[in-house]
PDB file of N, CA, C and O in Angstrom, chain B, residues numbered from 101:
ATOM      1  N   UNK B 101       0.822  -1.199   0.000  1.00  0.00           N
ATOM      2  CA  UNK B 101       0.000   0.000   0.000  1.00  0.00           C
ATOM      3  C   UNK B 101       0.860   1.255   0.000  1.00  0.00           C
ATOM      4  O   UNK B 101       0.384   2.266  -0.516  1.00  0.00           O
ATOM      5  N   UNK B 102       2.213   1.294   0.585  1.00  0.00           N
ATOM      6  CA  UNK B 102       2.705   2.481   0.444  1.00  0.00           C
ATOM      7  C   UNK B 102       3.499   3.142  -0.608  1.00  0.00           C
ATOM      8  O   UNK B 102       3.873   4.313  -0.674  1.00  0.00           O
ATOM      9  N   UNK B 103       3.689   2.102  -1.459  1.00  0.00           N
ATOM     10  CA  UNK B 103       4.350   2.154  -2.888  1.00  0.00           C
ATOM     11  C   UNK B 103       2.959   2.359  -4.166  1.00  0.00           C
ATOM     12  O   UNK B 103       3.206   2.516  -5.362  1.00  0.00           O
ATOM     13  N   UNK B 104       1.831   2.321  -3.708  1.00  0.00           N
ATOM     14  CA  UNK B 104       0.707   2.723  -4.608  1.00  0.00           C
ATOM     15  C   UNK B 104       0.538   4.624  -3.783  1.00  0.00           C
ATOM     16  O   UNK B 104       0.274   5.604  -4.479  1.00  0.00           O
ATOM     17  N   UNK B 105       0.737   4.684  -2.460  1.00  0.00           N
ATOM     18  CA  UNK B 105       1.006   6.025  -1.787  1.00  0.00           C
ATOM     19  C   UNK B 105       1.487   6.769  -2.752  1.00  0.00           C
ATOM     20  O   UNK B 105       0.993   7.567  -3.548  1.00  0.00           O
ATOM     21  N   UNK B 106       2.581   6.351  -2.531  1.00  0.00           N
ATOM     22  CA  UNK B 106       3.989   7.017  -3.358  1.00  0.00           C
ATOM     23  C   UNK B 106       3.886   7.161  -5.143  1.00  0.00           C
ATOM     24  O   UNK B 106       4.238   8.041  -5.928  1.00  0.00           O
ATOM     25  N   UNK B 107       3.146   5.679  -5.319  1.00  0.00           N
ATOM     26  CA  UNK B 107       2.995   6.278  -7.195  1.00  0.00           C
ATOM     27  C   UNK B 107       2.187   7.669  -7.122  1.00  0.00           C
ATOM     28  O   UNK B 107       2.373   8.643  -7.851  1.00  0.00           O
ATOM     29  N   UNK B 108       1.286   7.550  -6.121  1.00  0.00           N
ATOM     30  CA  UNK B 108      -0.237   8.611  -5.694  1.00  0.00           C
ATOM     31  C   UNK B 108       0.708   9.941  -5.877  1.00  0.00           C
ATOM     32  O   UNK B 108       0.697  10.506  -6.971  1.00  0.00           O
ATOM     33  N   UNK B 109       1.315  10.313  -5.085  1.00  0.00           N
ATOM     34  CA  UNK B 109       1.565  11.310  -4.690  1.00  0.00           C
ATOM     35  C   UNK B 109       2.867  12.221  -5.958  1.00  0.00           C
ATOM     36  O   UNK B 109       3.145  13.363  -6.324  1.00  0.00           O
ATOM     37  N   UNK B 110       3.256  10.950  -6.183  1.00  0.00           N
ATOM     38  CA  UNK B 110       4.731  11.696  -7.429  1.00  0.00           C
ATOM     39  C   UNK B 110       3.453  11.674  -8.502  1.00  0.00           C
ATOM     40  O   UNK B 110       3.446  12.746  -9.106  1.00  0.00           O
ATOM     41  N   UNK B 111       2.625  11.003  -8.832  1.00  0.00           N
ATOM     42  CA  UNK B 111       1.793  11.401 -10.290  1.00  0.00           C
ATOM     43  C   UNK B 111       1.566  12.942  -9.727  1.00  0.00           C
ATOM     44  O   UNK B 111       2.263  13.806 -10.259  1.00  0.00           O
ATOM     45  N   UNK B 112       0.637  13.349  -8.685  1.00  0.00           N
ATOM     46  CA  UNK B 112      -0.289  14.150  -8.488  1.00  0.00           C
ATOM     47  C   UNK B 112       1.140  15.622  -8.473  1.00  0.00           C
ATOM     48  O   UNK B 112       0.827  16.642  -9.088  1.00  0.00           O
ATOM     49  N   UNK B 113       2.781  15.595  -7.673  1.00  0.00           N
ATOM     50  CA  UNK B 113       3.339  16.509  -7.843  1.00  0.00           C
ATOM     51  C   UNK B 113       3.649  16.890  -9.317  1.00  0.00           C
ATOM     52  O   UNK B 113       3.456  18.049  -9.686  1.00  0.00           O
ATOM     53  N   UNK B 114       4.079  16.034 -10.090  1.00  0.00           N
ATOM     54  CA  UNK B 114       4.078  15.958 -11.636  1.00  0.00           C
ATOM     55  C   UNK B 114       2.918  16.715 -12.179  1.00  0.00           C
ATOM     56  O   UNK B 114       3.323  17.686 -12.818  1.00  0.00           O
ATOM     57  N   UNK B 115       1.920  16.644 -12.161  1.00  0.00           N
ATOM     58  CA  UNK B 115       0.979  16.849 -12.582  1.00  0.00           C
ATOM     59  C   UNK B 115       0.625  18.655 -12.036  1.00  0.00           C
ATOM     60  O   UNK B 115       0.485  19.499 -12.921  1.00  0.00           O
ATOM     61  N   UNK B 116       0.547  18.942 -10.998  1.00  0.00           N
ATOM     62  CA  UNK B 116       1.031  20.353 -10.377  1.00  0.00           C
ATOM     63  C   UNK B 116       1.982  21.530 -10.724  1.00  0.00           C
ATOM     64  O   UNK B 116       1.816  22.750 -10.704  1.00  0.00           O
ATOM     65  N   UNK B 117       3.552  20.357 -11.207  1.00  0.00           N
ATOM     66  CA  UNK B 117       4.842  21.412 -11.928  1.00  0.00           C
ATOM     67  C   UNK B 117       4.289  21.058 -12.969  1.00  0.00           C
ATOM     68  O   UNK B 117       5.006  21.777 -13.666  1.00  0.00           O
ATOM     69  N   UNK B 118       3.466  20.451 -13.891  1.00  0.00           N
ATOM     70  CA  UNK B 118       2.510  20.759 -15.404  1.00  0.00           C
ATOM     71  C   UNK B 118       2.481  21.884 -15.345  1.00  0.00           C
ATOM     72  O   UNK B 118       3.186  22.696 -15.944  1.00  0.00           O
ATOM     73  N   UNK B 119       1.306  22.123 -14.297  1.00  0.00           N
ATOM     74  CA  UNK B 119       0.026  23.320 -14.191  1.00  0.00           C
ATOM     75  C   UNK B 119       1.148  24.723 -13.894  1.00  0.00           C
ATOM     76  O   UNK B 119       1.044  25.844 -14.392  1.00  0.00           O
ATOM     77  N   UNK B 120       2.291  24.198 -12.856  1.00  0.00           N
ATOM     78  CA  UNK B 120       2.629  25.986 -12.740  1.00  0.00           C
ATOM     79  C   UNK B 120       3.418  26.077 -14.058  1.00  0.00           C
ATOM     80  O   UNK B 120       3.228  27.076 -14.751  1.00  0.00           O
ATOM     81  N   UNK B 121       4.680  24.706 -14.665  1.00  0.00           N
ATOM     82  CA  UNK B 121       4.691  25.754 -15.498  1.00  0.00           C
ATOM     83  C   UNK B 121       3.943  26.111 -16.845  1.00  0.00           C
ATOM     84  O   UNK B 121       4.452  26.780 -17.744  1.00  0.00           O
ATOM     85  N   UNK B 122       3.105  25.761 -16.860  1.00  0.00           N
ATOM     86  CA  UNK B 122       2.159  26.312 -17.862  1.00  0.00           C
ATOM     87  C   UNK B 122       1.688  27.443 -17.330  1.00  0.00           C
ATOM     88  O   UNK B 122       1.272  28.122 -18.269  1.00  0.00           O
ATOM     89  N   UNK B 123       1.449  28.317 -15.746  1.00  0.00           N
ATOM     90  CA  UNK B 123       1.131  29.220 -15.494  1.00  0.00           C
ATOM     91  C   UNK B 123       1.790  30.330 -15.625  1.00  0.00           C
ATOM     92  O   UNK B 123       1.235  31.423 -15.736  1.00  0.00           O
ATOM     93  N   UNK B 124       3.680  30.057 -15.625  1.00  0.00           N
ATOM     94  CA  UNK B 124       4.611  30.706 -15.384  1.00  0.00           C
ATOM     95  C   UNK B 124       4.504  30.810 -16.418  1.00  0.00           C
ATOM     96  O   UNK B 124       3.543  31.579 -16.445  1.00  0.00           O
ATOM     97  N   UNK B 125       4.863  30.549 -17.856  1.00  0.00           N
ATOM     98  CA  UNK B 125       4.867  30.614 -19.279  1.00  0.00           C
ATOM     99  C   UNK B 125       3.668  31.244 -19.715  1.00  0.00           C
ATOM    100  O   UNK B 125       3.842  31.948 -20.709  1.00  0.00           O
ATOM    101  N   UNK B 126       2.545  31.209 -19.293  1.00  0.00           N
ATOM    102  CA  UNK B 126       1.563  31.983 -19.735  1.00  0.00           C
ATOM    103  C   UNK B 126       1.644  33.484 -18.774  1.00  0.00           C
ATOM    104  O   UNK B 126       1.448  34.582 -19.296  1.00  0.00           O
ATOM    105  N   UNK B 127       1.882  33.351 -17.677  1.00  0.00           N
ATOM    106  CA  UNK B 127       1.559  35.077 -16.882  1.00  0.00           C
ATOM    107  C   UNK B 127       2.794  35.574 -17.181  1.00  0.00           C
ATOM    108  O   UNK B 127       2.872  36.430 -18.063  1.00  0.00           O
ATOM    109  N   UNK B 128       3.860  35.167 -16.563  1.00  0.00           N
ATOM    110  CA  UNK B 128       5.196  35.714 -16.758  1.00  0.00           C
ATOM    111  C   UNK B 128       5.651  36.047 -18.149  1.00  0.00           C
ATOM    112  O   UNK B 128       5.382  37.159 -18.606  1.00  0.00           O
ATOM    113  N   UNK B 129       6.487  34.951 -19.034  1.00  0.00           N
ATOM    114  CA  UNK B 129       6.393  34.756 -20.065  1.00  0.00           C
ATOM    115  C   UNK B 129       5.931  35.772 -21.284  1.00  0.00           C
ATOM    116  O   UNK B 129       6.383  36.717 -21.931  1.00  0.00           O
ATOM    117  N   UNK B 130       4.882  35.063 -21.192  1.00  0.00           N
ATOM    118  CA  UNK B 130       3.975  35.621 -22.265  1.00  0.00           C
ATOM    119  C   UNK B 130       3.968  36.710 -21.737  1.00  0.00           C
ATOM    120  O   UNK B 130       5.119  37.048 -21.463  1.00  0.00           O
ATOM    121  N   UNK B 131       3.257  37.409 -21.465  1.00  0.00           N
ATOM    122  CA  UNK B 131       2.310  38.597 -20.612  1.00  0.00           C
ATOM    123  C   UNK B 131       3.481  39.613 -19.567  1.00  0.00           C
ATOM    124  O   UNK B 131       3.262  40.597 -18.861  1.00  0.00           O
ATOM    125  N   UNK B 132       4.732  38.863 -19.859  1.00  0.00           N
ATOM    126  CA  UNK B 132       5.995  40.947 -18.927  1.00  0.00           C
ATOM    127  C   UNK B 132       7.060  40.192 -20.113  1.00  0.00           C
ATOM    128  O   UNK B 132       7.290  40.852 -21.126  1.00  0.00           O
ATOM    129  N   UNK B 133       7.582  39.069 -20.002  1.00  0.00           N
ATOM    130  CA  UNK B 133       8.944  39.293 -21.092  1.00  0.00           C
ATOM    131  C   UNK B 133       8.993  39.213 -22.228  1.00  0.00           C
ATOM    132  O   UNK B 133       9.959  39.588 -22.893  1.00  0.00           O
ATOM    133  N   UNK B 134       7.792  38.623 -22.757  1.00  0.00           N
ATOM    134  CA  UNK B 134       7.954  38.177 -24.456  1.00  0.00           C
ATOM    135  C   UNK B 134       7.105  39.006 -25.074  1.00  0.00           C
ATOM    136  O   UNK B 134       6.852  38.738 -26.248  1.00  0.00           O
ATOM    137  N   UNK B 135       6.491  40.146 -24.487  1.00  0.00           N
ATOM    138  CA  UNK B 135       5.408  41.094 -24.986  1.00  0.00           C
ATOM    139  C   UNK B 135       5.865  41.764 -26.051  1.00  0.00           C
ATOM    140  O   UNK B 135       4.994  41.841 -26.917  1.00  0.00           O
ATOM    141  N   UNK B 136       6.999  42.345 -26.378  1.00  0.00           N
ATOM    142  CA  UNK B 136       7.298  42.646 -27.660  1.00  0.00           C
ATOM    143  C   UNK B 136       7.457  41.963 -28.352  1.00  0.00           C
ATOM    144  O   UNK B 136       7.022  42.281 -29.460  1.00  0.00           O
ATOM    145  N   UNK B 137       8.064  40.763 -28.268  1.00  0.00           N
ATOM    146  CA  UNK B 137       8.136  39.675 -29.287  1.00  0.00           C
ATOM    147  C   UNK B 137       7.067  39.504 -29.854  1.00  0.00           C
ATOM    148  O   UNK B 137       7.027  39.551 -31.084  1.00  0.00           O
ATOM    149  N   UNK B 138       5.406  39.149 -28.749  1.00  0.00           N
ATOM    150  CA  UNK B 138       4.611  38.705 -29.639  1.00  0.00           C
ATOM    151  C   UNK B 138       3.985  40.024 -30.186  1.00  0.00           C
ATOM    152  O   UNK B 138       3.709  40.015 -31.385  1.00  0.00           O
ATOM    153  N   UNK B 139       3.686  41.313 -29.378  1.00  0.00           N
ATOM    154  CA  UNK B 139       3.380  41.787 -30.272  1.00  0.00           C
ATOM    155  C   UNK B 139       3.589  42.424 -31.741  1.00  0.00           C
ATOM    156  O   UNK B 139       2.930  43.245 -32.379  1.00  0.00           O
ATOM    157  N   UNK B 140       4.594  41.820 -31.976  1.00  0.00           N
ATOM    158  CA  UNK B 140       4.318  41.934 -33.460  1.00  0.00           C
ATOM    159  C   UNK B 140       3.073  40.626 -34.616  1.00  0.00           C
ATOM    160  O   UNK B 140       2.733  40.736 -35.794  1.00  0.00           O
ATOM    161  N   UNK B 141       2.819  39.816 -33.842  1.00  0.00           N
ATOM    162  CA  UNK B 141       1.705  39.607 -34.018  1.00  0.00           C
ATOM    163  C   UNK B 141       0.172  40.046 -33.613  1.00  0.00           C
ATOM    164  O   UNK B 141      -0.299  40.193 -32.485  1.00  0.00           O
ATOM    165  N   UNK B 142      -0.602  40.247 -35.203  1.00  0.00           N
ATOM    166  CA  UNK B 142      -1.642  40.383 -34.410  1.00  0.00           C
ATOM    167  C   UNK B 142      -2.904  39.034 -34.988  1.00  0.00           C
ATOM    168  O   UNK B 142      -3.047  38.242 -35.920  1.00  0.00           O
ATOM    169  N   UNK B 143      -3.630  39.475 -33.672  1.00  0.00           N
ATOM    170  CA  UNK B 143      -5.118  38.579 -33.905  1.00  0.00           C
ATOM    171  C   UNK B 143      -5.898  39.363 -33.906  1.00  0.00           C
ATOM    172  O   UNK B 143      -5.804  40.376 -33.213  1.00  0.00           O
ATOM    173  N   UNK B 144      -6.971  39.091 -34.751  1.00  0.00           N
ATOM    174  CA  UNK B 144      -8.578  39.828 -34.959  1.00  0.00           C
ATOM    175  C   UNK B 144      -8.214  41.895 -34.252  1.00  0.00           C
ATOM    176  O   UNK B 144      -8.946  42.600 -33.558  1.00  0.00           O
ATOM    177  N   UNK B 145      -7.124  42.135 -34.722  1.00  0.00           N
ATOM    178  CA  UNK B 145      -6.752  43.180 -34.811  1.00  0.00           C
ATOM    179  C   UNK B 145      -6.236  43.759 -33.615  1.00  0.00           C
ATOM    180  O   UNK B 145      -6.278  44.988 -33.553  1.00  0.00           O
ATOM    181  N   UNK B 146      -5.713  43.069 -32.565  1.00  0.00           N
ATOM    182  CA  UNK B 146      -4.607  42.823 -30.921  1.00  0.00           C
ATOM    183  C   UNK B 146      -3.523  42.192 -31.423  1.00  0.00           C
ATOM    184  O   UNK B 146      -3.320  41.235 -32.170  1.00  0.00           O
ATOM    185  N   UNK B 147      -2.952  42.890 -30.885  1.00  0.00           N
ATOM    186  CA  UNK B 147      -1.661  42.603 -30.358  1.00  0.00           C
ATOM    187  C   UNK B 147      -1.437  40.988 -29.614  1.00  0.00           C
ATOM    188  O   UNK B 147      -2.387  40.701 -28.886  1.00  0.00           O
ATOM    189  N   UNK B 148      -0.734  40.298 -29.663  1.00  0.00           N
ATOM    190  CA  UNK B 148      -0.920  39.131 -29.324  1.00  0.00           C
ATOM    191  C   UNK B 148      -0.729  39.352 -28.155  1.00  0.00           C
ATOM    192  O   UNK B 148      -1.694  39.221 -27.403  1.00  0.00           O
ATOM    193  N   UNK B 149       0.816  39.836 -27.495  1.00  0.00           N
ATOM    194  CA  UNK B 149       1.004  40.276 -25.931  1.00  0.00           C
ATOM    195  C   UNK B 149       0.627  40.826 -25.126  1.00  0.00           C
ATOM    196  O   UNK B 149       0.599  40.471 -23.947  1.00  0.00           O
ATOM    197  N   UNK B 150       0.064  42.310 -25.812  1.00  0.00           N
ATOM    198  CA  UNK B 150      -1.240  42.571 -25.036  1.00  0.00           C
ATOM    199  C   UNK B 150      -2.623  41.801 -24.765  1.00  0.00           C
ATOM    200  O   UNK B 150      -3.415  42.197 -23.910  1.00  0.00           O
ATOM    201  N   UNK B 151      -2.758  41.127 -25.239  1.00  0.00           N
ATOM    202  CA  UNK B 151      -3.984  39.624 -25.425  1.00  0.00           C
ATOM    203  C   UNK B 151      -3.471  39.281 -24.106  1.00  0.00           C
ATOM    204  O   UNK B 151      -3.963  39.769 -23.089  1.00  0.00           O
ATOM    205  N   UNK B 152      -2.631  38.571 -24.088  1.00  0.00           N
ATOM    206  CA  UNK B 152      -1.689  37.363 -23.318  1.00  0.00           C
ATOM    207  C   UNK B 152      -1.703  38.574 -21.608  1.00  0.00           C
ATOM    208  O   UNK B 152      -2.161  38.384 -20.482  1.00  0.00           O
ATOM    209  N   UNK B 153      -1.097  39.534 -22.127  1.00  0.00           N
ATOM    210  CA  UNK B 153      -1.450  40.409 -20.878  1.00  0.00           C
ATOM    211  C   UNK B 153      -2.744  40.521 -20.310  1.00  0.00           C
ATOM    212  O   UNK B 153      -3.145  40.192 -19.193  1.00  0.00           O
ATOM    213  N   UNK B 154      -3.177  40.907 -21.023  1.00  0.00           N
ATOM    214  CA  UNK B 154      -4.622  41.156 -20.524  1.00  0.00           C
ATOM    215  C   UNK B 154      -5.714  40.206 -20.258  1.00  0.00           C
ATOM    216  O   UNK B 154      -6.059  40.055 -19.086  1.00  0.00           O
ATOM    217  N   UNK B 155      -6.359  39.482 -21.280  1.00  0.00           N
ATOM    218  CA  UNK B 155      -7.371  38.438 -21.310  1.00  0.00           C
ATOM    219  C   UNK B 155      -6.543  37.084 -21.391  1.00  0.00           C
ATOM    220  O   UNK B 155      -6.741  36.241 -20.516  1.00  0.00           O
ATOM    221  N   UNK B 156      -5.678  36.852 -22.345  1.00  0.00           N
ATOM    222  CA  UNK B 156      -5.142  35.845 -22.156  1.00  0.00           C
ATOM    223  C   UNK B 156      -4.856  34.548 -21.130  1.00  0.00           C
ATOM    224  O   UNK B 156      -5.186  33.369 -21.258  1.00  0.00           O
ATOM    225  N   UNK B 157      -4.264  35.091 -20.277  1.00  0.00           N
ATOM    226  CA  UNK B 157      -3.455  34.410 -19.289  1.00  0.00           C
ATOM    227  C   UNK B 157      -5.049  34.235 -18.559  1.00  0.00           C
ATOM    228  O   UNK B 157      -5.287  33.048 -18.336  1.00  0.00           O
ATOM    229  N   UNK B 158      -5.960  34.996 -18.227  1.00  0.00           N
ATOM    230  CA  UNK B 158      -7.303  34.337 -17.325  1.00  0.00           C
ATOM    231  C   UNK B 158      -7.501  32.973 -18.399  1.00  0.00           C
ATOM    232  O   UNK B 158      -7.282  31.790 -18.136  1.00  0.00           O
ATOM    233  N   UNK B 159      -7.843  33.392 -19.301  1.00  0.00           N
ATOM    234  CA  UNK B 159      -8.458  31.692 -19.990  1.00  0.00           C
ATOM    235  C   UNK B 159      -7.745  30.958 -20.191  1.00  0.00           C
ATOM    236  O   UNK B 159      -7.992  30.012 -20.939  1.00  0.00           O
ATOM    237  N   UNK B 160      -6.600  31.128 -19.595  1.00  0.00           N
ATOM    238  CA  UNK B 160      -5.727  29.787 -19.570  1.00  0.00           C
ATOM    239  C   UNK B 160      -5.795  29.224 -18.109  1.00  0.00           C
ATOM    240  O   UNK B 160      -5.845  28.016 -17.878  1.00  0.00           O
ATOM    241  N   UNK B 161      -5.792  30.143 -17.190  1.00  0.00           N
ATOM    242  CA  UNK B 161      -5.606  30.185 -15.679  1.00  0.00           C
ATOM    243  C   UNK B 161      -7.133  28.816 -15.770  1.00  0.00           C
ATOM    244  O   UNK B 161      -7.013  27.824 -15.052  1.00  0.00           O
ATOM    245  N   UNK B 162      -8.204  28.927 -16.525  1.00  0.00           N
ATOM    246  CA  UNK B 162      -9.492  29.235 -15.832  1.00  0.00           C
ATOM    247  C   UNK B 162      -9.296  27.682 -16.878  1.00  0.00           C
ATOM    248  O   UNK B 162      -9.712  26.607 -16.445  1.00  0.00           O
ATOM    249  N   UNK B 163      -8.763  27.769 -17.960  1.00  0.00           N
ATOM    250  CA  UNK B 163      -8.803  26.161 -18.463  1.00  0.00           C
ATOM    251  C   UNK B 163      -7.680  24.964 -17.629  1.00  0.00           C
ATOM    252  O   UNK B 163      -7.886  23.752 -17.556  1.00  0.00           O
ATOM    253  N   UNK B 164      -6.693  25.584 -17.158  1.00  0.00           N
ATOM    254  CA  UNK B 164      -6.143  25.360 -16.413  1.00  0.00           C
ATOM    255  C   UNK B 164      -7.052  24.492 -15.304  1.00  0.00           C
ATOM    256  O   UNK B 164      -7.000  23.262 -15.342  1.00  0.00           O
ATOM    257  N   UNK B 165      -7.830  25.132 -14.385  1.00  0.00           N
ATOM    258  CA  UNK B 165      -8.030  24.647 -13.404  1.00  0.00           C
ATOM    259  C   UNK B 165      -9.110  23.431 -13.724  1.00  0.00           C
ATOM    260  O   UNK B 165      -8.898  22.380 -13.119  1.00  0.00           O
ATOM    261  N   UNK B 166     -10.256  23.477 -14.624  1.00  0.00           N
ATOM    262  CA  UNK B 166     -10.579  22.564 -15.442  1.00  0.00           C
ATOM    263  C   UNK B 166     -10.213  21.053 -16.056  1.00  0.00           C
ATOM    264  O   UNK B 166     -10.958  20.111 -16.327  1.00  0.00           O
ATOM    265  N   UNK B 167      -8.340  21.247 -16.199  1.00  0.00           N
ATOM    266  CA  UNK B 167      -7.725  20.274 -16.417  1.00  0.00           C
ATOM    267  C   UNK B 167      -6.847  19.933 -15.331  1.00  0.00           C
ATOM    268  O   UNK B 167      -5.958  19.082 -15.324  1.00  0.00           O
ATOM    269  N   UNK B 168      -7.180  20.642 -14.493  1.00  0.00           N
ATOM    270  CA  UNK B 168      -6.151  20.064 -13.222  1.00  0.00           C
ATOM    271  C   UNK B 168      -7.285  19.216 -12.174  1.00  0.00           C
ATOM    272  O   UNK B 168      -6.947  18.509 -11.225  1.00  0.00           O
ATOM    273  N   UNK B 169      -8.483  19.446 -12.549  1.00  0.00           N
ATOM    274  CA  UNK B 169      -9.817  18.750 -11.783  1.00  0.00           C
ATOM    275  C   UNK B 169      -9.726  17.882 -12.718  1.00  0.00           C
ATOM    276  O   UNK B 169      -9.473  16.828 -12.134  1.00  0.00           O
ATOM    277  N   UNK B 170      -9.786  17.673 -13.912  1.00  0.00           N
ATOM    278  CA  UNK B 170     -10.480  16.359 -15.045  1.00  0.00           C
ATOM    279  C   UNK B 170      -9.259  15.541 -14.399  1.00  0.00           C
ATOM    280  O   UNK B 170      -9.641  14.542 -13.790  1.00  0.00           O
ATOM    281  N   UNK B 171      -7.990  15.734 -14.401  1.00  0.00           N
ATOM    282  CA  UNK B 171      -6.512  14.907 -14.246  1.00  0.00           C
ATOM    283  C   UNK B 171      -6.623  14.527 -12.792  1.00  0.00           C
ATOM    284  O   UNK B 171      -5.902  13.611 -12.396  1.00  0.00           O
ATOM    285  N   UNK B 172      -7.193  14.942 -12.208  1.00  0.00           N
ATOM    286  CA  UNK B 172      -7.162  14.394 -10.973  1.00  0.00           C
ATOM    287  C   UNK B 172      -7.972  13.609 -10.349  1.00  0.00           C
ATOM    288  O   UNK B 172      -7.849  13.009  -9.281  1.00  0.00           O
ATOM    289  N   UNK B 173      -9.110  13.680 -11.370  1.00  0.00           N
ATOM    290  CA  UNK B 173     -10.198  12.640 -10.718  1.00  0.00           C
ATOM    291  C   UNK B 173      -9.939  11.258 -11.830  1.00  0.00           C
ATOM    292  O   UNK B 173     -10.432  10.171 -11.529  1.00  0.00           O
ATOM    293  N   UNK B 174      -9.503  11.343 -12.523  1.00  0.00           N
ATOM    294  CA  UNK B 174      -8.623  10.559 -13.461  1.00  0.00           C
ATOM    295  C   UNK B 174      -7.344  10.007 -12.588  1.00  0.00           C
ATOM    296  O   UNK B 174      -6.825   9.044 -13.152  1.00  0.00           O
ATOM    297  N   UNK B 175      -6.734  10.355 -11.410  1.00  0.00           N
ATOM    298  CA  UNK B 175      -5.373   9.758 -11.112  1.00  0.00           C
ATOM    299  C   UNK B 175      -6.707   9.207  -9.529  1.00  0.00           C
ATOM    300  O   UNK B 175      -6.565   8.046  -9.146  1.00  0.00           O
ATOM    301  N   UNK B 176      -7.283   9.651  -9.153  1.00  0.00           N
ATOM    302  CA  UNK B 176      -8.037   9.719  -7.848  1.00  0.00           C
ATOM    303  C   UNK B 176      -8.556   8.321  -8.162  1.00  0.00           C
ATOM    304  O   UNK B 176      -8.614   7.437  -7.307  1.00  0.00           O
ATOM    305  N   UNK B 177      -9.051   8.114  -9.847  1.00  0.00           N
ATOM    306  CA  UNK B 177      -9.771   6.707 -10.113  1.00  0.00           C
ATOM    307  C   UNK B 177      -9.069   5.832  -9.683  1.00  0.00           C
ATOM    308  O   UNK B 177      -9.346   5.081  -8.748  1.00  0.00           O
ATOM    309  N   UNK B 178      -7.376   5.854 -10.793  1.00  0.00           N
ATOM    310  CA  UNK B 178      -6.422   4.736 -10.831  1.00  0.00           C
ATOM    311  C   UNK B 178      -5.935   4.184  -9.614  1.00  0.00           C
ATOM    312  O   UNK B 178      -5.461   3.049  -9.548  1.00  0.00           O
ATOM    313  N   UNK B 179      -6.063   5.111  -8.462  1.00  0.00           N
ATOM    314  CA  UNK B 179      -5.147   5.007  -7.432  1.00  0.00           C
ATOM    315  C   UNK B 179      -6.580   4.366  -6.756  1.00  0.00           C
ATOM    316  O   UNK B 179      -6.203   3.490  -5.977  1.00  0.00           O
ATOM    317  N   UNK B 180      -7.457   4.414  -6.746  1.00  0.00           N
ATOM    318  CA  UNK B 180      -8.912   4.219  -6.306  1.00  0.00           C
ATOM    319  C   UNK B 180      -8.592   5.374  -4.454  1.00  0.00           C
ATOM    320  O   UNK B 180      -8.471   5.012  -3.283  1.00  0.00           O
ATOM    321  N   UNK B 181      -8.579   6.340  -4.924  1.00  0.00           N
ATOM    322  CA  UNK B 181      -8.838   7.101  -3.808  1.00  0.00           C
ATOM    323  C   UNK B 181      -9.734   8.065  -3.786  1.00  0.00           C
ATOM    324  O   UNK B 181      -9.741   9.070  -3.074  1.00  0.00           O
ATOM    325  N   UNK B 182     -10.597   7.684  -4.699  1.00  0.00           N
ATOM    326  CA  UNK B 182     -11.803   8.975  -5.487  1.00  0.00           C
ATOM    327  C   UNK B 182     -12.998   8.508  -4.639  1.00  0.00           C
ATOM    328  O   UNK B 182     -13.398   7.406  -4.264  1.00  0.00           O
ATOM    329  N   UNK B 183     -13.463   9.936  -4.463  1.00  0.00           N
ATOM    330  CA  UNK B 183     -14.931  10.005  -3.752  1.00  0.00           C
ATOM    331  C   UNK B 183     -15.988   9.408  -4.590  1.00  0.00           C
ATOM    332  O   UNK B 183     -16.023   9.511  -5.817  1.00  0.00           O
ATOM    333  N   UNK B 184     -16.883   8.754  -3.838  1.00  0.00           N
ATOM    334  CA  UNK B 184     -17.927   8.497  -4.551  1.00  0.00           C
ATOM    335  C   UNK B 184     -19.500   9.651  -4.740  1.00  0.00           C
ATOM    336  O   UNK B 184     -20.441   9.300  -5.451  1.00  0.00           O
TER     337      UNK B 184
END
């Protein structure tokens, strides 16, 4: 049982340094250092970095948390530690 613990717990930290750095790469990243870079792209007439600044980084934050609930009740199954 404590080696199914332990798979438990290294999936679920794995799965966490996913989520930040996908957070760090989207707020940081994107949205204070690469803002000139992207804005020289644009979408539907924005600036991409200003996007990424502004609206961006929420709908990622907000899909983010979405896939950090679907992945976890998905590892909660395997490990059978999921609520009924």
């Amino acid at each position: 049982m404590s080696s199914n613990k332990q798979a438990y717990w290294k999936a679920n930290l794995r799965l966490v340094a996913g989520c930040l750095v996908v957070w760090f790469v989207v707020s940081y990243l994107f949205g204070i250092l690469l803002v000139d870079v992207l804005n020289t792209i644009q979408i539907g007439g924005y600036k991409l970095g200003f996007w990424f600044a502004q609206q961006g980084s929420i709908y990622v934050f907000v899909g983010l948390i979405f896939f950090y609930a679907s992945r976890m009740n998905k590892l909660d199954r395997k490990h059978d530690v999921h609520e009924d």
